[in-house]
C-alpha positions in Angstrom: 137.2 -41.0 51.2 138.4 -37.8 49.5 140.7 -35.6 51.7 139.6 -32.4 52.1 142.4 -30.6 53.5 145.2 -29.5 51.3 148.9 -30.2 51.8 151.5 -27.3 50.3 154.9 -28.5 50.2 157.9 -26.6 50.2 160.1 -27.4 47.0 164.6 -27.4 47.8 167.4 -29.9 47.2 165.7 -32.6 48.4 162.3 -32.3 45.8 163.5 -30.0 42.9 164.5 -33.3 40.8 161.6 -34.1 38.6 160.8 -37.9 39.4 160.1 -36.4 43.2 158.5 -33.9 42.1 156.0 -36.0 40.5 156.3 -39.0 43.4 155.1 -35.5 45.7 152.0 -34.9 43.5 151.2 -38.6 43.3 151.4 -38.8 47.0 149.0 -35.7 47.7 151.1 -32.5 47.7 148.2 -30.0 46.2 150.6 -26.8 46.2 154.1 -26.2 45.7 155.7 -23.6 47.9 158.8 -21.4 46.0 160.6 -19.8 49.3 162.4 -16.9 47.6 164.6 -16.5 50.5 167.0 -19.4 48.5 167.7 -19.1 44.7 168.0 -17.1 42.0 164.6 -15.8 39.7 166.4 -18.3 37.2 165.9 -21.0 39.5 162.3 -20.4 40.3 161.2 -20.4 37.0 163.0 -23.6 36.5 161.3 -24.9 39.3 157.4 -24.1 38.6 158.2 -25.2 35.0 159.2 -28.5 36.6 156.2 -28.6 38.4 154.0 -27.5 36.4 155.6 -30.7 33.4 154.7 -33.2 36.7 151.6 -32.0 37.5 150.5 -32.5 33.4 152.2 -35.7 33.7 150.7 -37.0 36.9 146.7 -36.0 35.8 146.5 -33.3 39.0 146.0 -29.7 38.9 148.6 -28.0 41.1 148.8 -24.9 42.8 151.9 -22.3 43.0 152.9 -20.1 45.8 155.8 -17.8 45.6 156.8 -16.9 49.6 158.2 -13.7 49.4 161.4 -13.1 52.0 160.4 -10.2 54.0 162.9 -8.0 55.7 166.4 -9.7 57.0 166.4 -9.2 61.0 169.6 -11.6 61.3 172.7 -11.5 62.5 176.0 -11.8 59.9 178.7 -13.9 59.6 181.2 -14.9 62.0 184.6 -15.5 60.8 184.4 -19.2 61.8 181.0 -20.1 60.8 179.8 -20.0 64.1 180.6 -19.0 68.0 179.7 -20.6 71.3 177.8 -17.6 73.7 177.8 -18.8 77.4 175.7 -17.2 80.0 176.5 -13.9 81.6 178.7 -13.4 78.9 178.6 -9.7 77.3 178.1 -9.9 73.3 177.9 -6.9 70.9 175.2 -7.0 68.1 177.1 -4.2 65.7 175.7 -2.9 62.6 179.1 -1.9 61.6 181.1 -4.8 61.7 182.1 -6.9 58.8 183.0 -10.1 60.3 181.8 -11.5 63.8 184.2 -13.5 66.8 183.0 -14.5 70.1 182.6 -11.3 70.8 180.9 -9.1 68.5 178.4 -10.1 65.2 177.1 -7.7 62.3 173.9 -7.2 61.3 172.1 -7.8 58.4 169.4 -4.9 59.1 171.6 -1.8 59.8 168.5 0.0 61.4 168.2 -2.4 64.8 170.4 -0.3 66.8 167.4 2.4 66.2 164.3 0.3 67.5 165.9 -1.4 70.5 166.8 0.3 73.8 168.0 -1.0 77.4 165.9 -3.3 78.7 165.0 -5.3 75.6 164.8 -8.7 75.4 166.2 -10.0 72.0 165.9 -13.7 70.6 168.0 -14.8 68.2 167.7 -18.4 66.0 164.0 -19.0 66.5 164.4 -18.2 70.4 167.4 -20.4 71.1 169.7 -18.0 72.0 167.9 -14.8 74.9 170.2 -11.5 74.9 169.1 -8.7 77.3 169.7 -5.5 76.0 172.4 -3.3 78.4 172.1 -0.3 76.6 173.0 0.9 72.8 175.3 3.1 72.1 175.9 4.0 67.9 176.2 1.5 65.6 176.5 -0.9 69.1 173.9 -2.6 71.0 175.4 -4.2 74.1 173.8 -7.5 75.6 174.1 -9.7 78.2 173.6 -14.0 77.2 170.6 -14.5 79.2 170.6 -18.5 77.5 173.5 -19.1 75.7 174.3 -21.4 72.8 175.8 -21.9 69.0 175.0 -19.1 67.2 176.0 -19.2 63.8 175.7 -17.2 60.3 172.3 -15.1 59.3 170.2 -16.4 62.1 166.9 -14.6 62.6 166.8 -11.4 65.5 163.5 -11.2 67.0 162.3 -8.2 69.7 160.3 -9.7 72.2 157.1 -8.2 72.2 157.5 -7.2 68.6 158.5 -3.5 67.9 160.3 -3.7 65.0 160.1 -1.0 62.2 161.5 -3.5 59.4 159.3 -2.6 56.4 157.4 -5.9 55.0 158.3 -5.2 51.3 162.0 -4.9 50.5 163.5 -4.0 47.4 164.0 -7.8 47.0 160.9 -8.5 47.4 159.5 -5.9 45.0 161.8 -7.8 41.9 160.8 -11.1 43.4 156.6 -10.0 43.2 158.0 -9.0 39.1 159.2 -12.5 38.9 156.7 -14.5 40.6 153.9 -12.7 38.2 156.3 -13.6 35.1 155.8 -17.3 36.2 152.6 -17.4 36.7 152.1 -17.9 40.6 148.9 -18.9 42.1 149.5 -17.4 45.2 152.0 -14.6 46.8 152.5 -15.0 50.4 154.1 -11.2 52.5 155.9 -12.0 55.0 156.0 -9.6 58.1 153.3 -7.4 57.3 152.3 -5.0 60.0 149.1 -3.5 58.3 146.6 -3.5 55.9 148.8 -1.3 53.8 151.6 -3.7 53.1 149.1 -5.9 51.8 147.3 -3.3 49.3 151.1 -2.7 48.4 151.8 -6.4 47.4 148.1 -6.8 45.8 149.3 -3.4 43.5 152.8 -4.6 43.1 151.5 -7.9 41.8 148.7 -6.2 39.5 151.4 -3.6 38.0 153.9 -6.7 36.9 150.9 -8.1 35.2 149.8 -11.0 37.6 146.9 -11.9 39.0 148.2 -13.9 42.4 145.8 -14.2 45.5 147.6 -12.4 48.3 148.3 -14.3 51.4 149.4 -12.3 54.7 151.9 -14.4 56.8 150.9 -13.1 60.3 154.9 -13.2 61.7 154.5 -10.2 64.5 152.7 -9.1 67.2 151.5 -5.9 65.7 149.9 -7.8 63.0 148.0 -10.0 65.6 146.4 -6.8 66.7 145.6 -5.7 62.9 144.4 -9.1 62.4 140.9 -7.5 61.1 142.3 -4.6 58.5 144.9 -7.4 57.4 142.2 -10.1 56.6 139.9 -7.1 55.0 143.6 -6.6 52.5 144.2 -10.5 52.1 142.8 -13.4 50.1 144.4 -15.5 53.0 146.1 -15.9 56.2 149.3 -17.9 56.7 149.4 -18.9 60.5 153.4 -18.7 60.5 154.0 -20.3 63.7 157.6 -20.0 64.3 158.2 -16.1 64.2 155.2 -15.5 65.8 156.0 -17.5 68.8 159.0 -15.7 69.6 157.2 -13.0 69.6 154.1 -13.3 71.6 155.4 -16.7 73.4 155.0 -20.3 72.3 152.0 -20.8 74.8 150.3 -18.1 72.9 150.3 -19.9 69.7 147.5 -22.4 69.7 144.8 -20.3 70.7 145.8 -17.4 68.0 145.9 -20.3 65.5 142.2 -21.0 66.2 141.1 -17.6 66.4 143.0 -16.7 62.9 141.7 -20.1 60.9 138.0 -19.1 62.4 138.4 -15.4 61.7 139.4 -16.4 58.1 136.7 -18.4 57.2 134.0 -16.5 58.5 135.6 -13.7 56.2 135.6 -15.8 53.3 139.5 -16.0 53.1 141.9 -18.8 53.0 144.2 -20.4 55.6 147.3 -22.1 55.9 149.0 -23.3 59.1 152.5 -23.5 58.9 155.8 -24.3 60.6 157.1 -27.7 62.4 154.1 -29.6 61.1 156.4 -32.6 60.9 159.5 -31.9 62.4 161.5 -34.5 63.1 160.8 -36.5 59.6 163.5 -34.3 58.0 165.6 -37.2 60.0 162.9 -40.0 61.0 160.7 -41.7 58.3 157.8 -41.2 61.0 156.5 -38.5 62.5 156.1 -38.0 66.5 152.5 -38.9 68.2 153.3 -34.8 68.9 153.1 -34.1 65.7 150.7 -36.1 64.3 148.2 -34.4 67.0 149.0 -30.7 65.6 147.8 -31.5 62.2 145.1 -33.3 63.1 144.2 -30.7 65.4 144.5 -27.7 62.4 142.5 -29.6 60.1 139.4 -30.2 63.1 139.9 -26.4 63.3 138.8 -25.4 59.9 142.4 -24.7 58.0 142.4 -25.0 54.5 145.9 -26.2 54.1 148.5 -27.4 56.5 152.4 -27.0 55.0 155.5 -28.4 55.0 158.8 -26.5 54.7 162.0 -28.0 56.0 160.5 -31.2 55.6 160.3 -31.4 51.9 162.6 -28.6 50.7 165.4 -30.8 52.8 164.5 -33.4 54.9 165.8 -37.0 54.0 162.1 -38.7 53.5 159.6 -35.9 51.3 157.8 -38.5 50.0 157.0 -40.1 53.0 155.9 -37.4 55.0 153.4 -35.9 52.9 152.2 -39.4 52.3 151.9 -39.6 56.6 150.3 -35.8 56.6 147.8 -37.0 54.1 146.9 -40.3 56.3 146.2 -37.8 59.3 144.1 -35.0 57.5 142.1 -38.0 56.3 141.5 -39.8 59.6 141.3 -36.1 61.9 137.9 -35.2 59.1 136.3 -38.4 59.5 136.0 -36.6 63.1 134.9 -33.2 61.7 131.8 -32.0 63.0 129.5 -31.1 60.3 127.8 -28.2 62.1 126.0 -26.3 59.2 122.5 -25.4 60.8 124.1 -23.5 64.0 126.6 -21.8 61.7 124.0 -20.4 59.6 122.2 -18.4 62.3 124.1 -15.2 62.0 125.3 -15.1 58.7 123.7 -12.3 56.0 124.2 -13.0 52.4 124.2 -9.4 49.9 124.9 -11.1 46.5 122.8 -13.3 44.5 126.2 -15.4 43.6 126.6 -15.8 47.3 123.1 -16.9 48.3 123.2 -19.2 45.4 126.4 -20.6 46.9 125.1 -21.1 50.5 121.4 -22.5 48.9 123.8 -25.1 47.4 125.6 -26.4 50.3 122.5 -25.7 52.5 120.4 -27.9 50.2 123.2 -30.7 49.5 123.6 -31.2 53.0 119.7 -31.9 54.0 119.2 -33.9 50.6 122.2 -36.0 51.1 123.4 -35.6 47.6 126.7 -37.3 46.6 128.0 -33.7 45.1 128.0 -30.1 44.1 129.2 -29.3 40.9 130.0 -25.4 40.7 130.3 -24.1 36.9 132.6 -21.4 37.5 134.6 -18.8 35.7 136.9 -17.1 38.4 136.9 -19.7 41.3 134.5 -17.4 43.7 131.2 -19.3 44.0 133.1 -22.3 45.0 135.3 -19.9 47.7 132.4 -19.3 49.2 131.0 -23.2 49.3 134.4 -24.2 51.2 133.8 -21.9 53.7 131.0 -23.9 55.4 131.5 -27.6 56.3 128.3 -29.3 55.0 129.5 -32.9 54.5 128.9 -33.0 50.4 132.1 -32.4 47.8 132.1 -29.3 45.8 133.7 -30.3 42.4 134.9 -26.8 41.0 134.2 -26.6 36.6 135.6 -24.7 34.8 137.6 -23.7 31.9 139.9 -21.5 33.2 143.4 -23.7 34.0 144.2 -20.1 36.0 141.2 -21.0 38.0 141.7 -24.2 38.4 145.2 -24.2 40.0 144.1 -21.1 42.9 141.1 -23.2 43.8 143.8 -26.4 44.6 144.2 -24.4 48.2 140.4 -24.2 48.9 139.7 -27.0 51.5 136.9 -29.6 50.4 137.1 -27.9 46.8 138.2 -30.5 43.8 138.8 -28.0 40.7 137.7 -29.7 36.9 138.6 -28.0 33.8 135.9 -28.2 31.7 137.5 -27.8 27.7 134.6 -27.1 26.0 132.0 -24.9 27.5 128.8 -24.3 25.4 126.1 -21.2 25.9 123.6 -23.1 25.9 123.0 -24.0 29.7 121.6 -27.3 29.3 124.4 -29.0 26.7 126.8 -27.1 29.5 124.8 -28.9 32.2 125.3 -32.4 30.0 128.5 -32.0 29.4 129.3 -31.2 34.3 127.6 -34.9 34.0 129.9 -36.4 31.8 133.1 -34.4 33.5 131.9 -35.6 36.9 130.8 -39.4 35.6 134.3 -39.6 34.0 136.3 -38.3 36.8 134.5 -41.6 38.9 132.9 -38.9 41.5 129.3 -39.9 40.7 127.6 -42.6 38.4 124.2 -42.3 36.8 121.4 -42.0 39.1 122.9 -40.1 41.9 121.7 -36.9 43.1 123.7 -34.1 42.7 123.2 -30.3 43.2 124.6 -28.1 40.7 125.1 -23.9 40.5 125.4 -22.6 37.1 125.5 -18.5 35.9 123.5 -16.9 33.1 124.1 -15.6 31.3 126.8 -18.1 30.6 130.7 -17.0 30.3 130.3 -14.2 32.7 132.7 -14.0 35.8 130.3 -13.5 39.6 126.8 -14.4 37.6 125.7 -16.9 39.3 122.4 -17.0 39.5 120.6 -20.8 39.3 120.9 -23.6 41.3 119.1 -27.5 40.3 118.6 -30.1 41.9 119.4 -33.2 39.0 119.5 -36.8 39.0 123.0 -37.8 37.0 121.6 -38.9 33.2 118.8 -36.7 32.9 120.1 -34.3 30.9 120.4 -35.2 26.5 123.6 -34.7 24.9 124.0 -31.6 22.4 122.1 -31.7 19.4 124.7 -33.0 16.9 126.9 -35.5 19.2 
């Protein structure tokens, strides 16, 4: 069985080598994720060069994400590394201090102070450590330890309840959009964005520097949770970024907002990651908890295209081994997957002839039974669109764009082909998806398969035809 669901994988220390690089691909990672919070732009062209050498080596098409840094809400340093807080215990969050003791710590975003008052609840380090706001006075906001704890250099400051006027695009990030279009990136994920406008800002950012990335909203705060709509309207994706947002709006708030932004996504034609803890505790252990193995079984049965790792692979002890255990479980959760494909045609309007040829495809495949859909496509689109709804049949992407190829690595049920020669004439084209498809060991003569093709041929959104072909039917070109 071919897994449908897509694994990105966070490259670091403990995967930036080049023989686990290409032990990753080999063992199903599908994208790479860059997290520009760490390294230099030097280092992160090193690093999708490397990938991009494994990939070629390997025989698999391999996607690219550069995750921007967003705003830094985070405490500074403390002289000694780190401090113990204990409860009831006053602590001063200070925008003007240098170095921090036990009982006072700089910040990293000088404008806190502003967007806090008495009565806030603060959590720092993912939610570890709970500070109630006394009151703010200057540069100073007083707290009381609510939950105490280590607290050590640049952890994370969230406002509970969300708040914050951070903007989503720093400085930083507007270099690190120049360097992510230099290399190349198939995807740019914004982190924090509040509104549709920080995405339109990325998306022009992007453009201007000359690339041509999908942009992917990671949806951190609570005001984006209620933009959810505008932000998916601005976005070629949605990254369910579980951690921040739980502080936030509370961990029991999580799993329902995951469903609700995988569905949303897909019945907007937009991607979908789910992100954060996926497999925990294999940075240490070479298997994962029964915990964990539920949660990505349970994203995949919701309909996410991709489920990713961070911590696990970037630093973790066993990177191989835990995308080869995420892999097991997105195979074995879809043999599950409901293939509900009349009921979720009922409401659904189609505008564009590329579109309905798209949805005639999977609509047919799945009442014919065929054993595949081959999409000829230029830009990636008409395949987008098949992903959306589950109907049971592969959708093998062609086409002879390698830019293409690599962005369609993130759509879920999608296996991208590059086709090297394309002909105008459709049916030596048509001969030649055979041939592709018979070679890749995806069909053998005989089988029915349902291909989509555009005419004329070459041009991006035209298509326009869909057969219905038994694999061997079609002569080669005149001349082979």
């Amino acid at each position: 069985m071919t897994r449908h669901t897509k694994i990105v994988a966070t490259l670091g220390p403990a995967s930036n080598d080049a023989a686990t690089l290409e032990k990753l691909i080999r063992a199903g990672v599908d994208v790479v994720r860059l997290n520009f919070s760490h390294g230099s732009a030097d280092d992160h062209v090193a690093r999708a060069r490397t990938v991009r050498e494994a990939a070629a080596r390997v025989g698999r098409p391999v996607g690219i994400l550069a995750d921007l840094q967003g705003p830094k809400i985070r405490v500074g340093k403390f002289a000694e590394g780190k401090v113990e807080l204990d409860n009831g215990k006053r602590f001063v969050l200070d925008a003007a201090c240098a170095l921090g003791d036990g009982e006072r710590v700089g910040l990293d975003y000088k404008d806190l102070p502003k967007d806090v008052r008495a009565g806030d609840v603060l959590l720092l380090d993912d939610g570890r450590i709970v500070l109630d706001v006394a009151y703010v006075r200057g540069s100073e906001i007083h707290t009381v330890v609510r939950h105490g704890g280590e607290l050590s250099n640049n952890k994370g400051i969230n406002r509970q309840g969300g708040g914050l006027s951070a903007p989503a695009l720093t400085a930083k990030d507007m270099e690190d959009i120049k360097t992510a279009a230099d290399i190349g990136v198939d995807y740019v994920a914004i982190s924090f964005p509040k509104s549709a406008a920080d995405m339109y800002m990325a998306r022009q950012l992007m453009r201007a520097a000359g690339g041509r990335a999908l942009a992917i909203a990671k949806i951190e705060r609570v005001e984006a949770v209620g933009a959810l709509d505008e932000i998916l309207d601005a976005s070629d994706g949605v990254m369910v970024a579980r951690g921040d947002l739980a502080v936030e709006v509370g961990d029991a708030a999580v799993p329902a907002l995951q469903k609700k932004m995988i569905r949303m996504a897909r019945e907007r034609n937009k991607l979908a990651i789910t992100a954060t803890q996926m497999m925990e505790s294999m940075i240490l252990s070479p298997v994962p908890t029964r915990a964990e193995v539920s949660d990505v079984a349970n994203a995949v049965l919701d309909g996410t295209d991709a489920v990713m790792l961070s911590a696990e692979t970037a630093s973790g002890k066993y990177p191989v081994q835990t995308v080869e255990a995420m892999a097991r479980v997105c195979l074995e959760a879809e043999k599950s997957h409901e293939v509900t494909l009349d009921r979720e045609f009922l409401d659904r309007v189609f505008t564009r002839i590329d579109q309905s040829i798209a949805m005639a495809a999977i609509w047919t495949a799945h009442h014919l039974k065929v054993k595949a859909i081959a999409a000829l496509t230029e830009s990636g689109s008409t395949a987008l669109w098949m992903s959306r709804l589950n109907c049971g049949v592969p959708v093998y992407a062609l086409t002879p764009s390698a830019a293409a190829q690599t962005k369609m690595c993130l759509y879920r049920e999608v296996y991208p082909l590059l086709m090297k020669q394309m002909h105008t004439d459709r049916e030596a084209l048509l001969y030649d998806a055979e041939q592709l498809l018979i070679e890749a060991g995806v069909v053998d003569k005989g089988d029915l398969i349902v291909l989509t093709i555009g005419e004329p041929i070459g041009t991006p959104g035209g298509t326009n035809t869909l057969k219905i072909v038994r694999v061997g039917e079609h002569s080669p070109p005149a001349g082979t």
